[in-house]
Structure formats: C-alpha cells, structure tokens
FIKE-540808 format. One line per 4 residues: their letters; for each residue x, y, z of C-alpha. Coordinates in nm, 4 decimals, always signed. Each point is the difference from the previous one (the first is absolute). Layout:
A = X,Y,Z | ...;
This chain:
XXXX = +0.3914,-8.7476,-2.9337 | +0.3570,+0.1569,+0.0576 | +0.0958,-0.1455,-0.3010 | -0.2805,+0.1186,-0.2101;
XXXX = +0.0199,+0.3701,+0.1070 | +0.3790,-0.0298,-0.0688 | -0.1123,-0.0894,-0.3279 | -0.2074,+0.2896,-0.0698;
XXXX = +0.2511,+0.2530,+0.1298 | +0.2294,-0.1261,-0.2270 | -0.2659,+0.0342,-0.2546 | -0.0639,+0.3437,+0.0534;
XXXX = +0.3382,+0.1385,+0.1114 | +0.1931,-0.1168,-0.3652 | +0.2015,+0.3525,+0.0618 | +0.0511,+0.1418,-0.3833;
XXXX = +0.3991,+0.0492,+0.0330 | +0.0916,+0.2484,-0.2452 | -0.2864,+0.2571,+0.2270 | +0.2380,-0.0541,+0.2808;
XXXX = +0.2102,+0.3260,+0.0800 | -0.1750,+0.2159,-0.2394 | -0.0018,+0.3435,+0.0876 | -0.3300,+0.2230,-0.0322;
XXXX = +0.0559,+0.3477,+0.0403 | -0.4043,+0.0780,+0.0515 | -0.2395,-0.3011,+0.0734 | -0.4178,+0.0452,+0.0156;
XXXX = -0.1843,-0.2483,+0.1782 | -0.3471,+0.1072,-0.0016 | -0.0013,+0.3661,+0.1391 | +0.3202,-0.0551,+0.2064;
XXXX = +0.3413,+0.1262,-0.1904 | +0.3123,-0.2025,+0.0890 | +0.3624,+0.1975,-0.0346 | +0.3763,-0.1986,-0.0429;
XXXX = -0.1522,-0.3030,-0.0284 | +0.1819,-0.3110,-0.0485 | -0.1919,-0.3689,-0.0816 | +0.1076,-0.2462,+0.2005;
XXXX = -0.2068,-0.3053,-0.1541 | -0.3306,-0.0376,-0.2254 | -0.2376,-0.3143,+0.0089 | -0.2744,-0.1018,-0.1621;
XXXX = -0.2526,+0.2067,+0.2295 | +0.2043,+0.2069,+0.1977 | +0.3015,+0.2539,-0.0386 | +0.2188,+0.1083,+0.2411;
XXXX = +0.2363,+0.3346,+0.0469 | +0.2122,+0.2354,+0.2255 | -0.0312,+0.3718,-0.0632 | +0.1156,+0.3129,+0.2182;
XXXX = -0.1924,-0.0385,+0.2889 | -0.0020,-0.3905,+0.0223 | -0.1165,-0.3175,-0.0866 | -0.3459,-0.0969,-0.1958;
XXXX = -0.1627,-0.1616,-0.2317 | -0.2957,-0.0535,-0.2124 | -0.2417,-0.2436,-0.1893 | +0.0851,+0.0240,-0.3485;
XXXX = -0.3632,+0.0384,-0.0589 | -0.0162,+0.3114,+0.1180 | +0.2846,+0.1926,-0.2539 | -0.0628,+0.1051,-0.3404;
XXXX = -0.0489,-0.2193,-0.3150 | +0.3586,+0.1730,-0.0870 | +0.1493,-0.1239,+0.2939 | -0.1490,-0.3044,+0.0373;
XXXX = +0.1196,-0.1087,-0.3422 | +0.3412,+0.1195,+0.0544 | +0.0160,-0.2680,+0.3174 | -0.1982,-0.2683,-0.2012;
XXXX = -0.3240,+0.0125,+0.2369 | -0.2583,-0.2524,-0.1421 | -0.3387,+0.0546,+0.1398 | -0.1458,-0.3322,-0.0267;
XXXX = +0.3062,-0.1937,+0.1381 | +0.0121,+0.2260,+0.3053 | -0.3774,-0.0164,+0.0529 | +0.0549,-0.4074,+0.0094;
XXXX = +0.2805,+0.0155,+0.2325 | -0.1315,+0.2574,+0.2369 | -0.3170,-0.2306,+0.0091 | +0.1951,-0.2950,+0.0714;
XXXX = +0.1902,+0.1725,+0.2989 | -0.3325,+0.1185,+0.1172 | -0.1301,-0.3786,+0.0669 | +0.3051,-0.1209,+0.0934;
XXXX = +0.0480,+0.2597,+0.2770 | -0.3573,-0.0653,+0.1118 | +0.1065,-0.3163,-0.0038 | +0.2686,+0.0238,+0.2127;
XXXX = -0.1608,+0.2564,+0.2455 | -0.3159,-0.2827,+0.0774 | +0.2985,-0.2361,+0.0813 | +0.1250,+0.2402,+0.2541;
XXXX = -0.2644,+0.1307,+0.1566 | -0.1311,-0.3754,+0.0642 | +0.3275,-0.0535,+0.1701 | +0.0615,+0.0962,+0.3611;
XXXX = +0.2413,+0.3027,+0.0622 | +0.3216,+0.0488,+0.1999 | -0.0587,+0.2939,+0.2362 | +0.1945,+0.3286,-0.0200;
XXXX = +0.1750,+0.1307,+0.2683 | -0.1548,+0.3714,+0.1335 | +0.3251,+0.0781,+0.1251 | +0.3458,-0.0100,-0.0391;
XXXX = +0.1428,-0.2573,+0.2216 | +0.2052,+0.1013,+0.2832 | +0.3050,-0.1124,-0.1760 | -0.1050,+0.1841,-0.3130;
XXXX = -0.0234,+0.2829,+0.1789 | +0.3856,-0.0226,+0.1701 | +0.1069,-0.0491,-0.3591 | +0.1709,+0.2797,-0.2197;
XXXX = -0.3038,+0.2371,-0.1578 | -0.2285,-0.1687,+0.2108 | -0.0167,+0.2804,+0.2654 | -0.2335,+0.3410,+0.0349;
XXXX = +0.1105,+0.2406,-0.2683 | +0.1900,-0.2459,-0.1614 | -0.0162,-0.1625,-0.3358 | -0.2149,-0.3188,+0.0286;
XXXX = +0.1206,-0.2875,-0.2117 | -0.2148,-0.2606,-0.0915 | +0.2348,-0.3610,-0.0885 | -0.1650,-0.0633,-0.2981;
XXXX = -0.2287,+0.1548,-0.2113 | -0.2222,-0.1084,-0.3110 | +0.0346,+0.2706,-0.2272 | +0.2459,+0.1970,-0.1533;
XXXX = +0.2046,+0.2961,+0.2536 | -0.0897,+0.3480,+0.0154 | +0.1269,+0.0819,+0.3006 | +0.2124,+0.3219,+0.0415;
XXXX = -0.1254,+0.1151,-0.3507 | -0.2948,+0.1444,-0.1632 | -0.3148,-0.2550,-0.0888 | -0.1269,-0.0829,-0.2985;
XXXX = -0.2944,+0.2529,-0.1375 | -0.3441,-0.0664,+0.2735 | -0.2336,-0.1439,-0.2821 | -0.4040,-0.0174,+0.1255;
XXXX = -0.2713,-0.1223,-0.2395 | -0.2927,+0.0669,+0.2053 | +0.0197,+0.1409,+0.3698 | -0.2784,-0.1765,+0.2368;
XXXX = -0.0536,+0.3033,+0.1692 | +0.0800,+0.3327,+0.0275 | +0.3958,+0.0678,-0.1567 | +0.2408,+0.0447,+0.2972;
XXXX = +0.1970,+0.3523,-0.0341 | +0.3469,-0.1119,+0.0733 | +0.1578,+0.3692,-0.0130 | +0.3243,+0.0265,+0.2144;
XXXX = -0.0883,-0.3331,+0.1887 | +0.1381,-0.3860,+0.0190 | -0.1828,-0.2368,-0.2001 | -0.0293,-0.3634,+0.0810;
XXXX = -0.1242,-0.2449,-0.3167 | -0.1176,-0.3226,+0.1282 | -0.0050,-0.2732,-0.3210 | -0.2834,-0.2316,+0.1248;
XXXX = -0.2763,-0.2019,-0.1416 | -0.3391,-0.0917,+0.1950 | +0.0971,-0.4064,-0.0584 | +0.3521,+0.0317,+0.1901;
XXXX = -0.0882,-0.1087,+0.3702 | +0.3387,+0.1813,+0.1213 | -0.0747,+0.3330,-0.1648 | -0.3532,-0.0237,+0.1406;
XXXX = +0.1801,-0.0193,+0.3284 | +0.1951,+0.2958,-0.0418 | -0.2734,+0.2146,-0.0626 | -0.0807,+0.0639,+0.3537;
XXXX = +0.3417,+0.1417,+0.0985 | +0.0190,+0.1961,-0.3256 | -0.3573,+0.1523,+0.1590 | +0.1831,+0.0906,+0.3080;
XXXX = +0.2641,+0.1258,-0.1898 | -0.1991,+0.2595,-0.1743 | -0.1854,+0.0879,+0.2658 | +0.3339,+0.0430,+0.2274;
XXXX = +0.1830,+0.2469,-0.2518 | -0.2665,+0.1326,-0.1967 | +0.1227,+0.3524,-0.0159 | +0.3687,-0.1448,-0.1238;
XXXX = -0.0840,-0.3333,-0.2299 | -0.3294,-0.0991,-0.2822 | -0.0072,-0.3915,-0.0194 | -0.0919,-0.1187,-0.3173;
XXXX = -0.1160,-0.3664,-0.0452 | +0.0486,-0.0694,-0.4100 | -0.0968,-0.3441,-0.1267 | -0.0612,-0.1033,-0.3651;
XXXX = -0.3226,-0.1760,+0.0855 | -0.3228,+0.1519,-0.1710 | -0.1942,+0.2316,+0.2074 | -0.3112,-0.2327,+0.0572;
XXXX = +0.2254,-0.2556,+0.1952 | +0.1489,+0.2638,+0.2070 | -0.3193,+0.1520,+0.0974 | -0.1295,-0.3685,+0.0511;
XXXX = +0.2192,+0.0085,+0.2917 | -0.1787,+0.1006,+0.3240 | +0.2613,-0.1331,+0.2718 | +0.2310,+0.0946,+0.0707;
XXXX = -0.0956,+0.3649,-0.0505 | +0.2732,+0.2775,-0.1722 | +0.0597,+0.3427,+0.1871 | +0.2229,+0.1448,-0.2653;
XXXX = +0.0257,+0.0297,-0.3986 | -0.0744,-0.2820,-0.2183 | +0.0686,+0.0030,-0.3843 | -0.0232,-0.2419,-0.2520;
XXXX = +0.2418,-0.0495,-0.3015 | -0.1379,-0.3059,-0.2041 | +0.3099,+0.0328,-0.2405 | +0.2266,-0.0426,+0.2474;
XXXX = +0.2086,+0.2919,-0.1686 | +0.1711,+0.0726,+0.4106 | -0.0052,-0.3544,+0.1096 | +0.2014,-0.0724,-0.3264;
XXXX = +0.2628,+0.3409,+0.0265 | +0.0623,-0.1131,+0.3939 | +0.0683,-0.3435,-0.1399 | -0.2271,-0.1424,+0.2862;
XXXX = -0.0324,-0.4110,+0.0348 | -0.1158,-0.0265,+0.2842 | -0.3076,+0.1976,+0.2361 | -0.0224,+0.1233,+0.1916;
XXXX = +0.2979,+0.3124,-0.0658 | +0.0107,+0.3090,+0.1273 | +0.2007,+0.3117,-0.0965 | +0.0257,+0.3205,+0.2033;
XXXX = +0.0814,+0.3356,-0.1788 | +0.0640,+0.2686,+0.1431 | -0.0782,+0.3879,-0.0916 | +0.2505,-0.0212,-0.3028;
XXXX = -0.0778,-0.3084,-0.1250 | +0.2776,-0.2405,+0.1224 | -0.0577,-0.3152,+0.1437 | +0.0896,-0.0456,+0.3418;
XXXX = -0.1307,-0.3118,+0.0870 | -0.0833,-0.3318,-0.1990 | -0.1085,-0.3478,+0.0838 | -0.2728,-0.1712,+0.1486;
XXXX = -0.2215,+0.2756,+0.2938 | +0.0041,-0.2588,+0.2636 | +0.3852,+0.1382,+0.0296 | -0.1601,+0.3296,+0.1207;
XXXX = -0.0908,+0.1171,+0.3007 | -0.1339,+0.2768,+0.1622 | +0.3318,+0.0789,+0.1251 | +0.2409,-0.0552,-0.2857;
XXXX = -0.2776,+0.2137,-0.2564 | +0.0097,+0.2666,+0.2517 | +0.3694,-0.0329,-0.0307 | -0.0145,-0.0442,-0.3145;
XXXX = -0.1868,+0.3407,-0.0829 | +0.1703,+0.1777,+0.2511 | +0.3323,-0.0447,-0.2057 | -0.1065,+0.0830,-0.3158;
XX = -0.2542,+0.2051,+0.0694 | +0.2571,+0.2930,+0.0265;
C-alpha cells in the first residue's frame, strides 16, 4: 500500500520547473486576492505559493482558464489522479483504523516537563513533529469549506486548529482534553477541529462528542499549506496570527496552555 500511494504522489506532484520562482505581483483565487506572490511548485492538481502574509496554496481547478493554461492544468488528468488518491487514501485509512493504536500521553512527562521550554510560560517543544514548522511566525491563511456549526469569532483571541479525522483512534482520544480545554479558557482561546473528511462522516460520529468548532475542508487546501503527514496536529495562534505552539495536543496541558496564553497573550 505504501508503495502504491508513493506512486500516486509522484503521479500527481510532477512539479512543472520553469513555474518555480515565478513572481506574481497580484494573484486571484476565487474571491481571495493574493499580493508578492512567489510559486514555489505546480503539479498536476495542485499549485503552491508564498505571498506577503504567508504560505498557501490552491487546486488548480479553482483559477482561471488564463491561469490554468499558463501552469499547464489538464482537467481530465487531474480529475484521474485526484480519484486515484481518493481510493487509495480510503484505502489506507480502513487499514489503520482496523489496526490497534498506540496511546497518547495526556501529559507531559515529568521529565518533559524539567526540560528546557517545557515549563509554565515557557515555550513547549514537541521532539518531532509531522508537518512542516510554523512556530514563532505567522500561519498559513485559516481556509474553511463548510463550518458544522455556528462560525467561531476569533477577534483578539488565541486560536487552536486541531487537524483530525473521525478514523484516527489517537485524535479521537484527544478530543476530550481539547473539550476541557475550551471550556477552561473560553474567554481567551476558540478550538477549531478541521478535517478534510466530508460532512456526512463527521456528523456520523456520535462518540466521542465535540464541545468546540468543527470545519471541514474536503480539498485539503490547509492540511496541504501546513504540510501535515501525520494527525493528529495542532497549531496554536495567537491574537496576531503567529504560531506559538505546534505538534501533536497530547503535548498540552492545562498548565503549559495556560502558560502558554499567558505569554503571548500580552
């Protein structure tokens, strides 16, 4: 299976080298504009980009004929690939979820927490993470498809986005400290679980049940700008927009969040 999702990556992710480095002065994605950006690699169904406030990107689906011909966007070969990566990732996520999971840990460990950036109102460091890093510098633009609920109003508070998908048995886990979490800091922090899982299995879902915001983005457009491989991930912003915390949430607690938002919450 590794090998045949390796396979259609490669497929789909033949980056078109001369795009590479271009420089777009103005860029329209749908009703978004895009200023100083810069193209950083094209495939056959997606393109990605920095611009002045970040890191995105975009399926080429969604840009106009002009543009799409500029970056040589062929409908019907993306529509076959995206297809293929559909099954094979259903696929994949059957063999999983038929697999028994490793737990997480709730807590940091009492040696995690006598390390460097480990301590309240410190920096917490997670040793590895599955995604690309963030930290210390603005996130990539919040994209939502369809909110499950009401849309959170974020003004002037922290924002922690939890990547998660109802098949992963850890991120399932996590949801009822994330709960606590928003319940604990409400007036300081919106949770937002975002998964790119259709709306019908996330509502299929009854346990365990979700206290905070749940979105879905099918296209993956965040999941793909954060570079995530691996779920669950979890980002907190803070008020401006800079990430302040990365990694998986069973490295949070209530005490190193509290320190957490205490710090930058200034």
């Amino acid at each position: 299976m590794q090998r045949k999702l390796f396979a259609l990556w490669l497929a789909g992710h033949v980056a078109l080298a001369a795009a590479a480095g271009e420089k777009i002065p103005l860029l329209k994605i749908g009703a978004d504009y895009y200023t100083n950006v810069t193209v950083t690699s094209v495939t056959a169904t997606d393109f990605y980009f920095t611009y002045s406030r970040g890191m995105g990107n975009a399926k080429l689906k969604r840009l106009d004929p002009e543009t799409q011909k500029h970056f040589g966007f062929d409908a019907t070969k993306a529509a076959e690939i995206e297809k293929k990566q559909a099954e094979a990732n259903r696929t994949y996520r059957q063999e999983l979820a038929s697999k028994p999971s490793t737990p997480i840990r709730r807590e940091v460990s009492p040696a995690d927490r006598s390390a460097p950036g480990n301590v309240a109102g410190a920096d917490v460091r997670v040793p590895e993470i599955h995604a690309l890093s963030f930290r210390g510098r603005l996130a990539p633009r919040f994209v939502v498809e369809k909110w499950l609920a009401a849309r959170p109003d974020t003004t002037g508070k922290f924002v922690l986005i939890d990547f998660w998908a109802t098949w992963c048995g850890p991120c399932r886990r996590s949801i009822p400290e994330l709960n606590k979490f928003q319940a604990k800091f409400k007036d300081q922090l919106v949770i937002i679980g975002l998964t790119d899982e259709s709306e019908e299995a996330v509502r299929a879902m009854k346990s365990p049940t979700i206290d905070y915001f749940v979105g879905i983005d099918t296209a993956a457009n965040m999941k793909s700008a954060v570079g995530v491989r691996g779920i669950p991930h979890a980002l907190l912003l803070d008020p401006s927009g800079v990430v302040r915390f990365e990694g998986h949430p069973g490295y949070l607690n209530e005490q190193n969040l509290a320190g957490l938002l205490a710090k930058y919450g200034k």
